[in-house]
C-alpha positions as CSV (number, residue, x, y, z in Angstrom):
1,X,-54.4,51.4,144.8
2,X,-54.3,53.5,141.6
3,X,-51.7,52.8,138.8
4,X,-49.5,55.4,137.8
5,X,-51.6,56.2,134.8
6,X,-55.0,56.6,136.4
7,X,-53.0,59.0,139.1
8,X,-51.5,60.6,135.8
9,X,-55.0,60.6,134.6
10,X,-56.4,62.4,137.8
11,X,-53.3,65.1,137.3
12,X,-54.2,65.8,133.9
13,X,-58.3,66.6,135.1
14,X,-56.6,68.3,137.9
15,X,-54.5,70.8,135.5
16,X,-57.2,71.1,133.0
17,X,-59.7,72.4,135.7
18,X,-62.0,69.3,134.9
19,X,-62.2,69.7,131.0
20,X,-61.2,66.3,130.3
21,X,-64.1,64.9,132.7
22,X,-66.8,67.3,130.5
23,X,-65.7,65.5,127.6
24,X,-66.0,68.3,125.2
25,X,-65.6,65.7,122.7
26,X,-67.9,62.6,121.6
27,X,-67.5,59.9,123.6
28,X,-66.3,56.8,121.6
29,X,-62.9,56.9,120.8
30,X,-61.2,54.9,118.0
31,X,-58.1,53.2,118.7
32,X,-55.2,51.6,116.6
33,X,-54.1,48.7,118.0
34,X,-50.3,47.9,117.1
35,X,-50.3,45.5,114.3
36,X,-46.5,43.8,114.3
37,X,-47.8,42.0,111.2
38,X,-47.1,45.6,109.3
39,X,-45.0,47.5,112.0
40,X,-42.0,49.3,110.9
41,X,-40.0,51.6,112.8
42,X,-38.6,54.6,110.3
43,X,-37.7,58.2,110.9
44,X,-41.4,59.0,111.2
45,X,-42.4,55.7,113.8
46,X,-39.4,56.1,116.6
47,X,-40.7,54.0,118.8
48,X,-39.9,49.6,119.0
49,X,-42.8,47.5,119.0
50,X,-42.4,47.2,122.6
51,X,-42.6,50.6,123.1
52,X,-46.0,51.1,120.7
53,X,-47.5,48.4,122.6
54,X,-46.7,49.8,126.1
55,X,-47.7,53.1,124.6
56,X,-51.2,51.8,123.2
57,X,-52.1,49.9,126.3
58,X,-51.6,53.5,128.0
59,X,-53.6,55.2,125.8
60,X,-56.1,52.7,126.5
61,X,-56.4,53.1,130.0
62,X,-55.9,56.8,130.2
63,X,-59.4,57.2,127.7
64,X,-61.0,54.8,129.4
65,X,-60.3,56.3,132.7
66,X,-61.7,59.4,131.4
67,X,-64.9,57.7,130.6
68,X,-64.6,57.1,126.7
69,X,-66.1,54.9,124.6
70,X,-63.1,53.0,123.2
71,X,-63.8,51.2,119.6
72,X,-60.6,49.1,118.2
73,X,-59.9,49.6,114.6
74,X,-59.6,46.0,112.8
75,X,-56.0,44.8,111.9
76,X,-57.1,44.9,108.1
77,X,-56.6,46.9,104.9
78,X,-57.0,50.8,105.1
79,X,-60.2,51.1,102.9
80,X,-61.4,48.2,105.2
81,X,-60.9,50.4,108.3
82,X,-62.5,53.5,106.8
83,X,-65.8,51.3,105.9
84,X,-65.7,50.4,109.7
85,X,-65.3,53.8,111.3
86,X,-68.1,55.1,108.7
87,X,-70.3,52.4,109.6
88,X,-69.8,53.1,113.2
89,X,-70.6,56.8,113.5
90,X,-73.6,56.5,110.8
């Protein structure tokens, strides 16, 4: 039986006339996992933790369901992160 997302998922092809399965995009995806380590909810971050989680593990399955390539950013500093995604689409 499909989860709620991937029948979400199927909706949004549906809707789109098939663009998301064309993937007019490149296929690997970074992703920012939520770090509570640094997590702060302000005026611009309105979500809880709980609710960044629940919304990154969504993310996750709705581009995966659309056949991306997902690549996690590391929990580290931000010119740490940029060296990564450089080094990954070199």
């Amino acid at each position: 039986m499909a989860s709620a997302n991937e029948r979400r998922c199927a909706e949004v092809s549906a809707e789109r006339g098939g663009v998301s399965d064309s993937r007019p995009y490149a296929s690997k995806v970074f992703i920012a996992p939520p770090w509570p380590a640094i997590f702060e909810q302000d005026a611009e971050r309105k979500q809880t933790l709980v609710e960044a989680e629940a919304t990154y593990h969504a993310m996750v399955e709705a581009y995966a369901g659309f056949g991306y390539e997902l690549v996690s950013l590391p929990l580290a500093p931000v010119a740490e992160r940029a060296a990564f995604v450089r080094g990954q689409i070199a």
